[in-house]
PyMOL Python script that loads the backbone (N, CA, C, O; Angstrom):
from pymol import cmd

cmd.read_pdbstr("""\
ATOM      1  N   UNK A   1     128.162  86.598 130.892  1.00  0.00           N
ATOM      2  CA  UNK A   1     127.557  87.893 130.741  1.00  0.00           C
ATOM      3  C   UNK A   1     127.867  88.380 129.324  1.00  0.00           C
ATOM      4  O   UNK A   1     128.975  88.392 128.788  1.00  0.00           O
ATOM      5  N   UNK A   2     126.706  88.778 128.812  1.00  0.00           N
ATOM      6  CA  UNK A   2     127.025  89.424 127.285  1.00  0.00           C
ATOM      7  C   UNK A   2     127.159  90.508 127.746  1.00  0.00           C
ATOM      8  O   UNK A   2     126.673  90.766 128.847  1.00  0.00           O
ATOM      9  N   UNK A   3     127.886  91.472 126.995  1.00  0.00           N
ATOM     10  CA  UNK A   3     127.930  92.849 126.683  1.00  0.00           C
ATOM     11  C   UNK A   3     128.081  93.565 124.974  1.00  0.00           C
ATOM     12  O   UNK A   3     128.071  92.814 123.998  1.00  0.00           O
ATOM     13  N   UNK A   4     128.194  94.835 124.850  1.00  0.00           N
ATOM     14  CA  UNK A   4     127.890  94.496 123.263  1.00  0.00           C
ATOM     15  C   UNK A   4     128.813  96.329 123.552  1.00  0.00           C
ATOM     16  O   UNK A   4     128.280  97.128 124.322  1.00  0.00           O
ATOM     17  N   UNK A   5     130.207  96.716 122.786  1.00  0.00           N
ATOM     18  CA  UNK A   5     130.326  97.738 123.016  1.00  0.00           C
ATOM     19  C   UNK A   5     130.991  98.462 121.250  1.00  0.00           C
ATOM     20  O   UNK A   5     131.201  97.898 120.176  1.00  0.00           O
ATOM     21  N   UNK A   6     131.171 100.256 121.803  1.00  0.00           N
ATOM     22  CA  UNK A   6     131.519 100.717 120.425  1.00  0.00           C
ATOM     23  C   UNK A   6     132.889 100.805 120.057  1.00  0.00           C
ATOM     24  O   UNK A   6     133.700 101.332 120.819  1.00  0.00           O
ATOM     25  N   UNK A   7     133.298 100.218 118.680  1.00  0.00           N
ATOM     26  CA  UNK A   7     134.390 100.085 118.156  1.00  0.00           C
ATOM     27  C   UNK A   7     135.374 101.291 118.066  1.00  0.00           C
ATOM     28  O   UNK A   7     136.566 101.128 117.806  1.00  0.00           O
ATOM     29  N   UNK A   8     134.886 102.346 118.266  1.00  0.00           N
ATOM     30  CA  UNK A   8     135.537 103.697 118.404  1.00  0.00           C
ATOM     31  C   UNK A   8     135.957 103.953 119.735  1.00  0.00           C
ATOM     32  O   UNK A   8     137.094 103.951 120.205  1.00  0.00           O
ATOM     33  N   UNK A   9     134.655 104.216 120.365  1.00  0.00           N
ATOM     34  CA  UNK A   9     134.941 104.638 121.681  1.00  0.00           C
ATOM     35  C   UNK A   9     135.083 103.583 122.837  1.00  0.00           C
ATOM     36  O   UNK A   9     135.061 104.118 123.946  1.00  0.00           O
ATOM     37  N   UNK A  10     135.234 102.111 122.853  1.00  0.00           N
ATOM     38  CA  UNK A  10     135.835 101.431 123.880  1.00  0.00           C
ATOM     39  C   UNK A  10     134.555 101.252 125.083  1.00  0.00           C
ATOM     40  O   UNK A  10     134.912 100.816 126.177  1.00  0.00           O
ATOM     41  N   UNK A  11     132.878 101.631 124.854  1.00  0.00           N
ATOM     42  CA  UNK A  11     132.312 101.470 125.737  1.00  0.00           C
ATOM     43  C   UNK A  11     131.418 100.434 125.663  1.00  0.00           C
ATOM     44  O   UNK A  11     131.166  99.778 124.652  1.00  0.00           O
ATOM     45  N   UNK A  12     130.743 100.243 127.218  1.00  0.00           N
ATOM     46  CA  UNK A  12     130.273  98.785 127.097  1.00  0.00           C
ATOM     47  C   UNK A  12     128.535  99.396 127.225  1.00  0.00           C
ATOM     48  O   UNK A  12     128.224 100.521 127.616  1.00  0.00           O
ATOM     49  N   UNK A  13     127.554  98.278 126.769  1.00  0.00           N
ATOM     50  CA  UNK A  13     126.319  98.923 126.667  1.00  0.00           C
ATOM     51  C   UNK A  13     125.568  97.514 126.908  1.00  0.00           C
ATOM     52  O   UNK A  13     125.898  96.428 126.431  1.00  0.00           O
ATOM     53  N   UNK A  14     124.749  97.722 127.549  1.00  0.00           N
ATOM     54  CA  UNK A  14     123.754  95.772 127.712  1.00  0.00           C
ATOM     55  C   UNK A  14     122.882  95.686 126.187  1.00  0.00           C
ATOM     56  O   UNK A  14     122.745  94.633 125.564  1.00  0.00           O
ATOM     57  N   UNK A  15     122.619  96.326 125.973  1.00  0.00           N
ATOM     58  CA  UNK A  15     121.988  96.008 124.392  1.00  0.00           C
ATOM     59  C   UNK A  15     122.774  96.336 123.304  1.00  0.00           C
ATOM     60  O   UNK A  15     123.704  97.132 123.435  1.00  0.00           O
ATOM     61  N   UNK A  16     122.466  95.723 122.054  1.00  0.00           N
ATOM     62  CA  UNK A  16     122.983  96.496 120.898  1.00  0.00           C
ATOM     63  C   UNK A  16     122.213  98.008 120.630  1.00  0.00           C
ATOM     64  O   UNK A  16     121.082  98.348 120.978  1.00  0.00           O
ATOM     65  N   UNK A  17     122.874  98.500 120.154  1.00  0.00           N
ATOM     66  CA  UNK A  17     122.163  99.911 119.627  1.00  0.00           C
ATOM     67  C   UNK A  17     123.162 100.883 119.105  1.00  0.00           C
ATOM     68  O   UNK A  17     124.072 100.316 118.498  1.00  0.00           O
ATOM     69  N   UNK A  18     123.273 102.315 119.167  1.00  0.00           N
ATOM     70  CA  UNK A  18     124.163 102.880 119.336  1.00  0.00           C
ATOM     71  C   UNK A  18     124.991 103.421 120.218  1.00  0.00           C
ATOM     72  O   UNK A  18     124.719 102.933 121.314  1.00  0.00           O
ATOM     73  N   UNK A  19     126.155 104.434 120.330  1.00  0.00           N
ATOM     74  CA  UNK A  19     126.737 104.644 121.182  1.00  0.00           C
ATOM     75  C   UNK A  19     126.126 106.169 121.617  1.00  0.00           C
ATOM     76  O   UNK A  19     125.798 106.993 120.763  1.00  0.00           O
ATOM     77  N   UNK A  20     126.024 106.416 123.071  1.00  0.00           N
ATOM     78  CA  UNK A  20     125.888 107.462 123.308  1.00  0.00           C
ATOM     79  C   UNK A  20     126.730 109.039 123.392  1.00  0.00           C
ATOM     80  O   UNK A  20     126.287 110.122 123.774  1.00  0.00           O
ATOM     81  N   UNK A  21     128.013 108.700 122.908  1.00  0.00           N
ATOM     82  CA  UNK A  21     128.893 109.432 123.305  1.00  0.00           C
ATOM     83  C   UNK A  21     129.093 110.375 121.483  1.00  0.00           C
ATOM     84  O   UNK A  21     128.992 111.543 121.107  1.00  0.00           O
ATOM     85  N   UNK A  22     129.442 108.912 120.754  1.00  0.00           N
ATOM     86  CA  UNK A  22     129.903 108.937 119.260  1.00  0.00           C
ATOM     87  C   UNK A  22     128.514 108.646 118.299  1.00  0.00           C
ATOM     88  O   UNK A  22     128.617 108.920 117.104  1.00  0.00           O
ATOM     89  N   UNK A  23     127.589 108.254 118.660  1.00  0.00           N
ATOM     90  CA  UNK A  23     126.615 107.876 117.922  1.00  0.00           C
ATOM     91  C   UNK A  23     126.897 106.448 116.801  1.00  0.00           C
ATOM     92  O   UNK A  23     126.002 106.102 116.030  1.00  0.00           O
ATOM     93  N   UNK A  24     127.872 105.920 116.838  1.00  0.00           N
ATOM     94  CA  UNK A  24     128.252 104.753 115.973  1.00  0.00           C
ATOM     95  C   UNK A  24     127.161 103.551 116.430  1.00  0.00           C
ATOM     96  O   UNK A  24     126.336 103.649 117.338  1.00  0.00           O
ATOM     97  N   UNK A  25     127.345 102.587 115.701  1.00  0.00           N
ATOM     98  CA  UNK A  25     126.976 101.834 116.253  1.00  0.00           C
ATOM     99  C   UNK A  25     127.415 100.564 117.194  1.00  0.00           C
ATOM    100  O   UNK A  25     128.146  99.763 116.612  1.00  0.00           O
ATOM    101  N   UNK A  26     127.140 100.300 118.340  1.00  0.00           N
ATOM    102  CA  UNK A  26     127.338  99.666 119.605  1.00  0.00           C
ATOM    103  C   UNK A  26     127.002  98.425 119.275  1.00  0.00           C
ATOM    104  O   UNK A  26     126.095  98.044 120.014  1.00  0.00           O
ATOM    105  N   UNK A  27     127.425  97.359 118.248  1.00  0.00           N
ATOM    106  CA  UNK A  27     127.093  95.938 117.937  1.00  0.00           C
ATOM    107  C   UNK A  27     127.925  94.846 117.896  1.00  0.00           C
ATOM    108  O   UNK A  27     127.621  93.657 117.793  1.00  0.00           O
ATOM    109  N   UNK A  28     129.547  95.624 118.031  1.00  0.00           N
ATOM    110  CA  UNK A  28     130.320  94.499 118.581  1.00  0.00           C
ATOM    111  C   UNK A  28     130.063  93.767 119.581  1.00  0.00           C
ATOM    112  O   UNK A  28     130.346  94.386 120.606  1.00  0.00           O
ATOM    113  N   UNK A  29     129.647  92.708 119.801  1.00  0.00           N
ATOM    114  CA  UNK A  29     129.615  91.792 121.358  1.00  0.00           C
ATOM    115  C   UNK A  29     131.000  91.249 121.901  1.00  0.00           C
ATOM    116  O   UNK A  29     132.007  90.857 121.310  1.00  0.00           O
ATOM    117  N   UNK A  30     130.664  91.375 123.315  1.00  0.00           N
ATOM    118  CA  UNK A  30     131.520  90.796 123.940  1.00  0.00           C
ATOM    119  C   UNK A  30     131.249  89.313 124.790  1.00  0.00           C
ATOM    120  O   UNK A  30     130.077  89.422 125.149  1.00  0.00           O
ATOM    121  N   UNK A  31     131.535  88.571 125.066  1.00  0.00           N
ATOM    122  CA  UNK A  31     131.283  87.861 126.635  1.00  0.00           C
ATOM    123  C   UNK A  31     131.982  87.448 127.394  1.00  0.00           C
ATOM    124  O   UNK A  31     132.896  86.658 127.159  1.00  0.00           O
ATOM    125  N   UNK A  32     131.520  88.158 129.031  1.00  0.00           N
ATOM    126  CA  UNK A  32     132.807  87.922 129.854  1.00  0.00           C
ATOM    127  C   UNK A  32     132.127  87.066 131.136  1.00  0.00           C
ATOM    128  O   UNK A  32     131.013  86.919 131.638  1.00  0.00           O
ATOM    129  N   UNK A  33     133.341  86.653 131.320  1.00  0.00           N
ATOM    130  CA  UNK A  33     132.802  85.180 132.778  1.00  0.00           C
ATOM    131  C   UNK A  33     133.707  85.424 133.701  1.00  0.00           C
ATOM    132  O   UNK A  33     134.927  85.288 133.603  1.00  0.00           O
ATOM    133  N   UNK A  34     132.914  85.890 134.852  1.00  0.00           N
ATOM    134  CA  UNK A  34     133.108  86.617 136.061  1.00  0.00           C
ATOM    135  C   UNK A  34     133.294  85.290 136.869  1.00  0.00           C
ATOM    136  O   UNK A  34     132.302  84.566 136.798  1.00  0.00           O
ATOM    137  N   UNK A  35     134.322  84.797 137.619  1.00  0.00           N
ATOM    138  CA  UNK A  35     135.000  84.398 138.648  1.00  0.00           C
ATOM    139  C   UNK A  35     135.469  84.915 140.041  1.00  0.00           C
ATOM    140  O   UNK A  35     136.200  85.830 140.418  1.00  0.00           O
ATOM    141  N   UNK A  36     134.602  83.760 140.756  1.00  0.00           N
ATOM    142  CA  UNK A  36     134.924  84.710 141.994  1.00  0.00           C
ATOM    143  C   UNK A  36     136.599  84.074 142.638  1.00  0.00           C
ATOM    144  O   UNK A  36     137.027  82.956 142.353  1.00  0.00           O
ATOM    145  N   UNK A  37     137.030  84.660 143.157  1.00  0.00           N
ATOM    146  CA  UNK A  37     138.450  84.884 143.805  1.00  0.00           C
ATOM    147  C   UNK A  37     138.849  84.965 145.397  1.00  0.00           C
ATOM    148  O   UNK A  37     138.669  86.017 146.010  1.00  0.00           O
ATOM    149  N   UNK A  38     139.356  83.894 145.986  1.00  0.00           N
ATOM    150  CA  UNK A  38     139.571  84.121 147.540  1.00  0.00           C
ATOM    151  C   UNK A  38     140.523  85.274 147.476  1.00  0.00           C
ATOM    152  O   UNK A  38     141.078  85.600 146.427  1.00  0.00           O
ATOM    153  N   UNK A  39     140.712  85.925 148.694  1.00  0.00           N
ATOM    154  CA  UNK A  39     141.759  87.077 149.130  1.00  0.00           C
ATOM    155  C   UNK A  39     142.109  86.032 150.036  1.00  0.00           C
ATOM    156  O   UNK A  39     141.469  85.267 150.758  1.00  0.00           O
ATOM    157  N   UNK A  40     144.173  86.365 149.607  1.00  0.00           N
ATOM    158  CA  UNK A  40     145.222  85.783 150.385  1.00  0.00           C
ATOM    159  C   UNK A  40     145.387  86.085 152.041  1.00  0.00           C
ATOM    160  O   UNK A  40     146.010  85.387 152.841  1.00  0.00           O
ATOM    161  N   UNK A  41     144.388  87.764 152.413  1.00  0.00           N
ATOM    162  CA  UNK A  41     143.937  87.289 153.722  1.00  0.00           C
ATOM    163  C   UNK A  41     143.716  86.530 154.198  1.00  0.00           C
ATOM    164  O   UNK A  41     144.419  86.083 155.105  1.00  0.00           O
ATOM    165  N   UNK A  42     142.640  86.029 153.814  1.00  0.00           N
ATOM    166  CA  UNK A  42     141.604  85.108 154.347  1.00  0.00           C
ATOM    167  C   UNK A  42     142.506  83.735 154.587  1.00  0.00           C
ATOM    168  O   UNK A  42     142.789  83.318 155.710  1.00  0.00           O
ATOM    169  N   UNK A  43     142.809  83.259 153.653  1.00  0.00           N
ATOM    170  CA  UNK A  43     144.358  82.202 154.221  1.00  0.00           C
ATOM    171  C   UNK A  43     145.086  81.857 155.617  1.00  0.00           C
ATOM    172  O   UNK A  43     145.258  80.880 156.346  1.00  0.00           O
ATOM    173  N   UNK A  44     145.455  83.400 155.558  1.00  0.00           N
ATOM    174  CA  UNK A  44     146.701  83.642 156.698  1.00  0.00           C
ATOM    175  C   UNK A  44     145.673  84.201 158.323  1.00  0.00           C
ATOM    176  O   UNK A  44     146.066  84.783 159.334  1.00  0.00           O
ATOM    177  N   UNK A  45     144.443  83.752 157.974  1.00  0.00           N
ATOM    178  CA  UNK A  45     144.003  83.542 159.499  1.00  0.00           C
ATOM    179  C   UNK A  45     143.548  81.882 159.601  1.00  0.00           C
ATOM    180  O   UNK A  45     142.668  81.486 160.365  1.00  0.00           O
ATOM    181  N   UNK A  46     144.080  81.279 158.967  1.00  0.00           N
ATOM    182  CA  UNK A  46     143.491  79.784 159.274  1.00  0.00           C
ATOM    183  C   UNK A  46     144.618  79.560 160.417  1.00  0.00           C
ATOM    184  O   UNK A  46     144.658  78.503 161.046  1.00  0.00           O
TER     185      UNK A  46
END
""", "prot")
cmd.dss("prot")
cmd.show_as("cartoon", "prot")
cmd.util.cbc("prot")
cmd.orient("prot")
């Protein structure tokens, strides 16, 4: 997943553009890779 957020204010935005809060611009990118995760519940009913 790309994301692209502002260097001031710490927010995340799906496009580049600016920020809505600060008006800077929102062109740092990020990319993050989402993993899914068992819960240790689920275990302790086998």
């Amino acid at each position: 997943m790309e994301k692209f957020y502002c260097e001031h204010c710490r927010l995340l935005y799906n496009e580049e553009g600016s920020c809505k809060v600060c008006g800077s611009a929102a062109g740092k990118k990020i990319i993050i890779n989402v993993q899914a995760q068992e819960l240790s519940s689920d275990k302790s009913k086998e």
